[in-house]
N, CA, C and O atoms as CSV, one atom per row, in Angstrom:
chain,resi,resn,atom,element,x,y,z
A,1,UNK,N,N,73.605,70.622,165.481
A,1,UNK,CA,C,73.771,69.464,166.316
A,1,UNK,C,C,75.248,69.057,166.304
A,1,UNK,O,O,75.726,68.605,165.264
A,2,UNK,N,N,76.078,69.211,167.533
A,2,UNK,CA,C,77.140,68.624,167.594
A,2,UNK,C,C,77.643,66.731,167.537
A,2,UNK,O,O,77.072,65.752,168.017
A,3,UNK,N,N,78.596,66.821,166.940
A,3,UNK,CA,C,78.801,65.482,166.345
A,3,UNK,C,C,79.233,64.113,167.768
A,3,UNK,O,O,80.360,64.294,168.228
A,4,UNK,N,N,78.798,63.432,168.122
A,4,UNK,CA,C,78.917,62.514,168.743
A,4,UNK,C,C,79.599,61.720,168.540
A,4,UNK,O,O,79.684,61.346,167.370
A,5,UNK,N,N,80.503,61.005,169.673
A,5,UNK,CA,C,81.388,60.268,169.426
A,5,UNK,C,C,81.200,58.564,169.119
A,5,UNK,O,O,82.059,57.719,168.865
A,6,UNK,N,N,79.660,58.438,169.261
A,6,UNK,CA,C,79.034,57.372,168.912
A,6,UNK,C,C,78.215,57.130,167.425
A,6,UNK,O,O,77.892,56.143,166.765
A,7,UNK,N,N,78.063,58.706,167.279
A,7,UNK,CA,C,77.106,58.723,165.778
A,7,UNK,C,C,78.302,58.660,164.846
A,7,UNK,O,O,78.052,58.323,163.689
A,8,UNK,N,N,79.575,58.933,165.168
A,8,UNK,CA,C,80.995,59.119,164.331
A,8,UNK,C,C,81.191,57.503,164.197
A,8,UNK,O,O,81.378,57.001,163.088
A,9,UNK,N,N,81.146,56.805,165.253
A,9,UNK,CA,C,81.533,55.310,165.389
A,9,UNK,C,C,80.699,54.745,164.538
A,9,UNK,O,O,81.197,54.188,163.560
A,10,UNK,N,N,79.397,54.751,164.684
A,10,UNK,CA,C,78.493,53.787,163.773
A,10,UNK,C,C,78.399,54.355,162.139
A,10,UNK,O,O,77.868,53.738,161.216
A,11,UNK,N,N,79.064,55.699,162.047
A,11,UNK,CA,C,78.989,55.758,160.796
A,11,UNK,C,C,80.179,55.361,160.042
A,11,UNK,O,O,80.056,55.400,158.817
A,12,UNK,N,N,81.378,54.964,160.550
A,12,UNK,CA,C,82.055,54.429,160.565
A,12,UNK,C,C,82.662,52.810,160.106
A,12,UNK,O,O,83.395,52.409,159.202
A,13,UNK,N,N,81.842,52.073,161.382
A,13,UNK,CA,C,81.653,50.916,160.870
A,13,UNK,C,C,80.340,50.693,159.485
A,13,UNK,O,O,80.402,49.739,158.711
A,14,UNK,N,N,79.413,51.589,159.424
A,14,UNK,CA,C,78.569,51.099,158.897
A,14,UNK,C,C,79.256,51.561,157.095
A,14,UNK,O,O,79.242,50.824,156.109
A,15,UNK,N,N,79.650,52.613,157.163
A,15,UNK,CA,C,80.736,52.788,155.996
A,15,UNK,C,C,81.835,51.620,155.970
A,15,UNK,O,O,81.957,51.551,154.747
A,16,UNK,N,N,82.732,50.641,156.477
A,16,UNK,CA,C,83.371,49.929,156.526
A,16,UNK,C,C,82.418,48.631,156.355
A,16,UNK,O,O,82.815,47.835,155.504
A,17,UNK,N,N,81.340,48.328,156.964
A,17,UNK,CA,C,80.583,47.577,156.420
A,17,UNK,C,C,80.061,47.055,154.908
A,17,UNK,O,O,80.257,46.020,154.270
A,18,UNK,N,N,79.521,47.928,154.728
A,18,UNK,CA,C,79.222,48.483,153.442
A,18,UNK,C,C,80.466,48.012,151.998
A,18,UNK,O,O,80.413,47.454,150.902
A,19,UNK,N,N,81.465,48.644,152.865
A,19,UNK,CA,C,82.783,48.624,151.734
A,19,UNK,C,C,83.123,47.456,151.385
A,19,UNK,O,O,83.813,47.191,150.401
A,20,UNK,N,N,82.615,46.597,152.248
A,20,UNK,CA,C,83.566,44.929,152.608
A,20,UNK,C,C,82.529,44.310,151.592
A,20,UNK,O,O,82.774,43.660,150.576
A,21,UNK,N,N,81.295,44.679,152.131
A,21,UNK,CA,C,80.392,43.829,150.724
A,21,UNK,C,C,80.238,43.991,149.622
A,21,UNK,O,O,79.885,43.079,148.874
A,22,UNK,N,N,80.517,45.477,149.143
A,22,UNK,CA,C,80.866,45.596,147.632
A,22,UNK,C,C,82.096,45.155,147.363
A,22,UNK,O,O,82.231,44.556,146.296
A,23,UNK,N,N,83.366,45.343,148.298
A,23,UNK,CA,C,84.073,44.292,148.019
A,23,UNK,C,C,84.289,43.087,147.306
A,23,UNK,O,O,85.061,42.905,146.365
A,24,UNK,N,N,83.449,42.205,147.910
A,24,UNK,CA,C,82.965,40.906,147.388
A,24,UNK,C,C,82.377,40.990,146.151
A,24,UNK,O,O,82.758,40.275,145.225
A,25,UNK,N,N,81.525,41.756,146.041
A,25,UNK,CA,C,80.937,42.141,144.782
A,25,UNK,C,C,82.140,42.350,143.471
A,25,UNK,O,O,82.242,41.594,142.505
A,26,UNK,N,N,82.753,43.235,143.662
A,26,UNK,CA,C,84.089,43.562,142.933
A,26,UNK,C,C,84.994,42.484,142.440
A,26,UNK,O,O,85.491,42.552,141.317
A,27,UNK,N,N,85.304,41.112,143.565
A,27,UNK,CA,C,85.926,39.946,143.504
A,27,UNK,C,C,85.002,39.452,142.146
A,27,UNK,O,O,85.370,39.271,140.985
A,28,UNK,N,N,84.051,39.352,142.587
A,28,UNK,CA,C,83.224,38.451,141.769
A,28,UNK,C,C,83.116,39.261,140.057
A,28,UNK,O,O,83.159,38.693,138.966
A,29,UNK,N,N,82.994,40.479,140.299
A,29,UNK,CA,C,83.262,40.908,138.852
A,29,UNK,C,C,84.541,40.732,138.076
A,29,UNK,O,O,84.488,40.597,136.853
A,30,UNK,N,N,85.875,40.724,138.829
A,30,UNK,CA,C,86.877,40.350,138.114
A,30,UNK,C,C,87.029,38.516,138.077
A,30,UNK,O,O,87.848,37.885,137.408
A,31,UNK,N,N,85.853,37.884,139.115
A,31,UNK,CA,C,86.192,36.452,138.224
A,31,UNK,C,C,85.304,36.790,136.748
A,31,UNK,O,O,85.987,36.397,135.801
A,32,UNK,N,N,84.533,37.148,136.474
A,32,UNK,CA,C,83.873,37.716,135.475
A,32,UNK,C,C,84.800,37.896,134.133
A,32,UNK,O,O,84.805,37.268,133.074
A,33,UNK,N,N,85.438,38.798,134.514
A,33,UNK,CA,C,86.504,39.221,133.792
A,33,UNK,C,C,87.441,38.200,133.005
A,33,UNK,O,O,87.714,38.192,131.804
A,34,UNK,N,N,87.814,37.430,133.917
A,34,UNK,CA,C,88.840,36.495,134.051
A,34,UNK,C,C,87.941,35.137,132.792
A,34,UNK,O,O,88.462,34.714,131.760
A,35,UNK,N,N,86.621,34.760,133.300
A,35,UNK,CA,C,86.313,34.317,132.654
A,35,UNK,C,C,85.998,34.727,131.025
A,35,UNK,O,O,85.928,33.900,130.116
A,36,UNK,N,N,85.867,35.845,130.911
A,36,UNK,CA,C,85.891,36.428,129.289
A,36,UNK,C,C,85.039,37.319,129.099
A,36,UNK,O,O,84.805,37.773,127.979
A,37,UNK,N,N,84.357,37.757,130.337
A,37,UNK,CA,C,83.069,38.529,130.355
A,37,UNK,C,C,83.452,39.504,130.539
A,37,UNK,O,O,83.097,39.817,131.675
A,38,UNK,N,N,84.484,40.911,129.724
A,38,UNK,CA,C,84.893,41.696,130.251
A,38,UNK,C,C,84.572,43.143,130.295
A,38,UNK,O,O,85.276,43.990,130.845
A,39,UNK,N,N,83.315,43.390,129.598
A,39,UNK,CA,C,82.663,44.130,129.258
A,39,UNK,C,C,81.523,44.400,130.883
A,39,UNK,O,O,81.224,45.457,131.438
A,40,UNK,N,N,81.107,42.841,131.261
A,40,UNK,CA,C,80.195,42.763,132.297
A,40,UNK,C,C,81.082,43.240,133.535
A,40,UNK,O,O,80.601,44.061,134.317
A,41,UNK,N,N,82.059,42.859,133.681
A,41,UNK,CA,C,83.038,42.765,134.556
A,41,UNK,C,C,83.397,44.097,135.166
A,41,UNK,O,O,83.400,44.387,136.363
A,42,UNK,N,N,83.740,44.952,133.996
A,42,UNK,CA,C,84.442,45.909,134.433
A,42,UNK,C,C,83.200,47.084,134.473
A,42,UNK,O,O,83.653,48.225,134.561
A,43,UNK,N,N,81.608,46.989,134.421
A,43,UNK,CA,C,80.543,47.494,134.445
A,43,UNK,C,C,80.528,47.303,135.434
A,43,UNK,O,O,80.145,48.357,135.941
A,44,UNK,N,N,80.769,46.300,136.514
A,44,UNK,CA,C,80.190,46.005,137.614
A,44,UNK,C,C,81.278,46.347,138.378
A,44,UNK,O,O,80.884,46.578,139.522
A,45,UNK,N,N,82.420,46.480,138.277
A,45,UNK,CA,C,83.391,46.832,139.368
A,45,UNK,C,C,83.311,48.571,139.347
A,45,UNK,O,O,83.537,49.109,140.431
A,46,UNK,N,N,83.002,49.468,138.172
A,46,UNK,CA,C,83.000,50.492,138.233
A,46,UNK,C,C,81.553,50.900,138.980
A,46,UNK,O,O,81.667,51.805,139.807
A,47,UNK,N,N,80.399,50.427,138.822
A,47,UNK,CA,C,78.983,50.056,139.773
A,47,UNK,C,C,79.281,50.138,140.881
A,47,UNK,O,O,78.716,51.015,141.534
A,48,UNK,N,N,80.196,49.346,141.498
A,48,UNK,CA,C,80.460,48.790,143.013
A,48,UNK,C,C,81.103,49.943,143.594
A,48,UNK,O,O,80.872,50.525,144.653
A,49,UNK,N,N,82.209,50.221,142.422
A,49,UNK,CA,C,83.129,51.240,143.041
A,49,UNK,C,C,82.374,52.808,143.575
A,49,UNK,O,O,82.569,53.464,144.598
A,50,UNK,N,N,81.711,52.979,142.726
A,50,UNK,CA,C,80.732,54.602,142.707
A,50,UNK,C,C,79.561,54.119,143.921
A,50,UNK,O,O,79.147,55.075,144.577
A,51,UNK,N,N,79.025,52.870,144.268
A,51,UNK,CA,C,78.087,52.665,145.081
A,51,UNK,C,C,79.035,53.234,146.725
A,51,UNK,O,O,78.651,54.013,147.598
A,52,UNK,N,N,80.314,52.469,146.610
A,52,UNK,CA,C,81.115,52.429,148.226
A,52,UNK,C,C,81.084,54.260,148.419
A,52,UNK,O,O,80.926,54.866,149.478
A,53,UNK,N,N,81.352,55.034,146.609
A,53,UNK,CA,C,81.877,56.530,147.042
A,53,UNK,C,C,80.791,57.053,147.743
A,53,UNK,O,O,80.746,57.766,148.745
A,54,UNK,N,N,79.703,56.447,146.851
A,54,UNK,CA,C,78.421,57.535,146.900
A,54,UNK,C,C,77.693,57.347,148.464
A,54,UNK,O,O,76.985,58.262,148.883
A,55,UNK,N,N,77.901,56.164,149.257
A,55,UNK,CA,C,77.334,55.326,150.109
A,55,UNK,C,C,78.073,56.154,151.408
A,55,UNK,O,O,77.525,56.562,152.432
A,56,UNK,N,N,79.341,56.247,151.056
A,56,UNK,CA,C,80.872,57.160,152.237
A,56,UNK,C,C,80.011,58.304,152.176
A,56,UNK,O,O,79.392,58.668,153.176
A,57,UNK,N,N,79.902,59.060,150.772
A,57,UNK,CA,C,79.482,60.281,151.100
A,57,UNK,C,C,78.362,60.850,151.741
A,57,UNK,O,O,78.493,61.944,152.291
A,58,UNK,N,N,76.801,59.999,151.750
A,58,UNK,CA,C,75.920,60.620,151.912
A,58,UNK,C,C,75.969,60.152,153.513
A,58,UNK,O,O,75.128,60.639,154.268
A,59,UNK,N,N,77.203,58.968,154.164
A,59,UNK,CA,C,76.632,58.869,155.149
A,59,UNK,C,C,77.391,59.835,156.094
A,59,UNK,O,O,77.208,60.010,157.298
A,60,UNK,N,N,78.352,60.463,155.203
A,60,UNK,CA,C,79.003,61.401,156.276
A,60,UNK,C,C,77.990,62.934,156.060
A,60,UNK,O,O,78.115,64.001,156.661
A,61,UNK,N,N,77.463,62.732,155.492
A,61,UNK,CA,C,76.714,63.961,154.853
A,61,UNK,C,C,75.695,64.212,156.093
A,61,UNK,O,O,75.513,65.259,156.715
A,62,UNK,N,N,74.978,62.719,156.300
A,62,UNK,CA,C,74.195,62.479,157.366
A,62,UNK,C,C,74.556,62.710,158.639
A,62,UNK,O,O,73.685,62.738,159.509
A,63,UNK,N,N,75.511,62.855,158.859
A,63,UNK,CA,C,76.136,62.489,160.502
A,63,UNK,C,C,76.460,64.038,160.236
A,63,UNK,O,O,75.910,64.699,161.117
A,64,UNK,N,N,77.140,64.828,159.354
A,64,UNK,CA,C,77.612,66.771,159.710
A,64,UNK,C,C,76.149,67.922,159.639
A,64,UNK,O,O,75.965,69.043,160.114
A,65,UNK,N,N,75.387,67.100,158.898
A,65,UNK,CA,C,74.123,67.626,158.871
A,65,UNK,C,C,72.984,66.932,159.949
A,65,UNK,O,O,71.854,67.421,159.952
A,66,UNK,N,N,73.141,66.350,160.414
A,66,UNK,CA,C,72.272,65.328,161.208
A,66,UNK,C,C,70.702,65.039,160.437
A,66,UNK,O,O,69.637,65.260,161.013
A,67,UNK,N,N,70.791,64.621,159.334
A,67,UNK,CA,C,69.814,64.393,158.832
A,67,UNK,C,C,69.991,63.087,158.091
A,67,UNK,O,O,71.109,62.717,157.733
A,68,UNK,N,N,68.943,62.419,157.871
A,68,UNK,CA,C,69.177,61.038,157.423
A,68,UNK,C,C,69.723,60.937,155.983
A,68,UNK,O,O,68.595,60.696,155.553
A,69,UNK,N,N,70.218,60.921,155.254
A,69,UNK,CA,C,70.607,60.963,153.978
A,69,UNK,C,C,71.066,59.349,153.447
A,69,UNK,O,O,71.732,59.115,152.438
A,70,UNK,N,N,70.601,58.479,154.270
A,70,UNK,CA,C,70.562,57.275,153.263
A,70,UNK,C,C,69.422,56.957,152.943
A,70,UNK,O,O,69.432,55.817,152.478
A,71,UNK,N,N,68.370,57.431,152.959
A,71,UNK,CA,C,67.294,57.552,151.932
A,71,UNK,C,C,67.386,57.910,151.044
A,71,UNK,O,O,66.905,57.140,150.212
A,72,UNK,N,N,68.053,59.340,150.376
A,72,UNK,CA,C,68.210,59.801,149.865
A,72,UNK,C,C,69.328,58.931,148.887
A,72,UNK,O,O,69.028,58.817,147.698
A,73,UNK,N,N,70.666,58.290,149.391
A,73,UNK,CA,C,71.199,57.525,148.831
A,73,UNK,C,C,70.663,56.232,147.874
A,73,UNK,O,O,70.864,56.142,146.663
A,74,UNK,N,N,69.935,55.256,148.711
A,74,UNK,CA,C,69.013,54.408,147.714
A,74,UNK,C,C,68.011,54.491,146.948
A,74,UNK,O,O,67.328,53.607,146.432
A,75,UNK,N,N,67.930,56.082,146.874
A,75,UNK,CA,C,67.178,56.323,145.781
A,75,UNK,C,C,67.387,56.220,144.483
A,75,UNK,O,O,66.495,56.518,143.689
């Protein structure tokens, strides 16, 4: 299945989506941090961080293979 210039777009934003809310997530672990919790803190920013990789990867995985692979992701 050749790649579409619309299935490229939404995987796109939906990867940029995605990123912005673990984002937030990340903020909130270094107030964590900040507050003295730094053990919790830096658990959860490394969490967030591997969720955005793993989240990029399976959705490009999905779109070169044309198969759904964010099922497979929230598993």
């Amino acid at each position: 299945m050749p790649l579409s210039p619309r299935d490229s777009f939404d995987a796109v934003r939906d990867v940029a989506v995605h990123s912005v809310e673990k984002a937030s997530d990340i903020v909130d672990n270094a107030a964590d941090i900040i507050r003295g919790d730094v053990g919790e803190g830096i658990s959860g920013i490394v969490h967030n961080s591997v969720d955005i990789g793993t989240h990029a990867v399976a959705t490009v995985k999905s779109i070169i293979t044309g198969n759904d692979a964010d099922s497979d992701a929230e598993a």
